[in-house]
C-alpha positions in Angstrom: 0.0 0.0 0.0 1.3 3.4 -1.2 1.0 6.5 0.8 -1.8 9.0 -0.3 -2.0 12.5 0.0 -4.5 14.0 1.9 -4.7 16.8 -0.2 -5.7 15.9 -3.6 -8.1 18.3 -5.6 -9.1 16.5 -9.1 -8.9 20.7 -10.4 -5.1 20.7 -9.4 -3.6 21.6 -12.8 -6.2 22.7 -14.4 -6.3 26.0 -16.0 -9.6 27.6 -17.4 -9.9 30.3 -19.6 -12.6 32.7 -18.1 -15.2 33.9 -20.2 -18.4 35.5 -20.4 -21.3 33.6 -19.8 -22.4 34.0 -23.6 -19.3 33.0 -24.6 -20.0 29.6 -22.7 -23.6 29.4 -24.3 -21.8 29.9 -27.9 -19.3 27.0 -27.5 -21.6 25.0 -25.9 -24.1 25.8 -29.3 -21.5 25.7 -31.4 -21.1 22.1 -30.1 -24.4 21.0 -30.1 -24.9 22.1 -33.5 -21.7 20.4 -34.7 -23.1 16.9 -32.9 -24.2 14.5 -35.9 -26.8 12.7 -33.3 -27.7 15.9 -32.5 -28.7 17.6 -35.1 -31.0 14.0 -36.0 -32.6 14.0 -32.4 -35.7 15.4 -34.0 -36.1 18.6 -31.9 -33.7 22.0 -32.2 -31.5 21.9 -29.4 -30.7 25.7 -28.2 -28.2 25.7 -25.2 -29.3 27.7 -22.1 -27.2 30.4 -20.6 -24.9 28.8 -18.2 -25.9 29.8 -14.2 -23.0 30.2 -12.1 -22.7 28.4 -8.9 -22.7 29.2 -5.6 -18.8 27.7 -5.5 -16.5 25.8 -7.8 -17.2 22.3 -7.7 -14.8 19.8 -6.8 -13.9 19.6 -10.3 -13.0 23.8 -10.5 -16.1 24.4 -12.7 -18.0 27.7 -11.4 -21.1 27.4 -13.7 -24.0 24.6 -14.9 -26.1 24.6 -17.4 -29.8 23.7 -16.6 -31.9 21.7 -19.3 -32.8 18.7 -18.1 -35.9 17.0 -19.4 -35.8 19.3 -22.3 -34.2 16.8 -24.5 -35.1 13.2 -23.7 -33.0 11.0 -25.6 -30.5 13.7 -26.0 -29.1 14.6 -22.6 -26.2 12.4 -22.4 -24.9 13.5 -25.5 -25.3 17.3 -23.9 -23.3 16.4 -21.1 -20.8 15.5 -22.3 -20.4 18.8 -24.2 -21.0 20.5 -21.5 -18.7 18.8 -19.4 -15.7 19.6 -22.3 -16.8 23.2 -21.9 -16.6 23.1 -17.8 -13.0 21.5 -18.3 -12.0 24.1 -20.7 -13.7 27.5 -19.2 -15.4 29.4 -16.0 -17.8 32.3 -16.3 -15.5 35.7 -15.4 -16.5 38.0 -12.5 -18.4 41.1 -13.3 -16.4 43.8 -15.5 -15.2 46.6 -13.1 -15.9 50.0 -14.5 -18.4 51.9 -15.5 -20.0 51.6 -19.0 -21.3 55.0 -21.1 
């Protein structure tokens, strides 16, 4: 038996780009619409806007995206392109400054 650490985090490496949340909803489209099964399912699947969370999971991911039961037959396929987009980015805080 090996020694384990007691500190493992499965995000420990991983490095997100942060985004804005349409910019989550476009890849996560952009996906969906690239998805052979997908686009066959029978029904137009339009990605919601991702809702942040109250903390980064365990897995670093600060945002979810809520459809379920939107797309029977189709949701397994959606998380997993959802899940690429969680490894990949995290919604960005709010802009500082003032806009005109």
């Amino acid at each position: 038996m090996g020694i384990e650490p007691t500190d493992f985090t499965p995000s420990a490496g991983v490095e997100r780009e942060l985004v804005s949340g349409e910019e989550i909803r476009r890849r996560v489209q952009a996906m969906i619409d690239d998805h052979p099964a997908l686009r066959d399912c029978g029904k137009k699947v339009i990605a919601p806007m991702p809702k942040p969370t109250a903390s980064e999971s365990l897995t670093g991911c600060n945002w979810t995206m809520h459809y379920l039961g939107q797309f029977p037959g189709c949701e397994p396929i959606i998380d997993e392109i959802v899940a690429l987009v969680q490894h990949e980015a995290n919604i960005a805080g709010p802009a500082t400054g003032v806009r005109p």
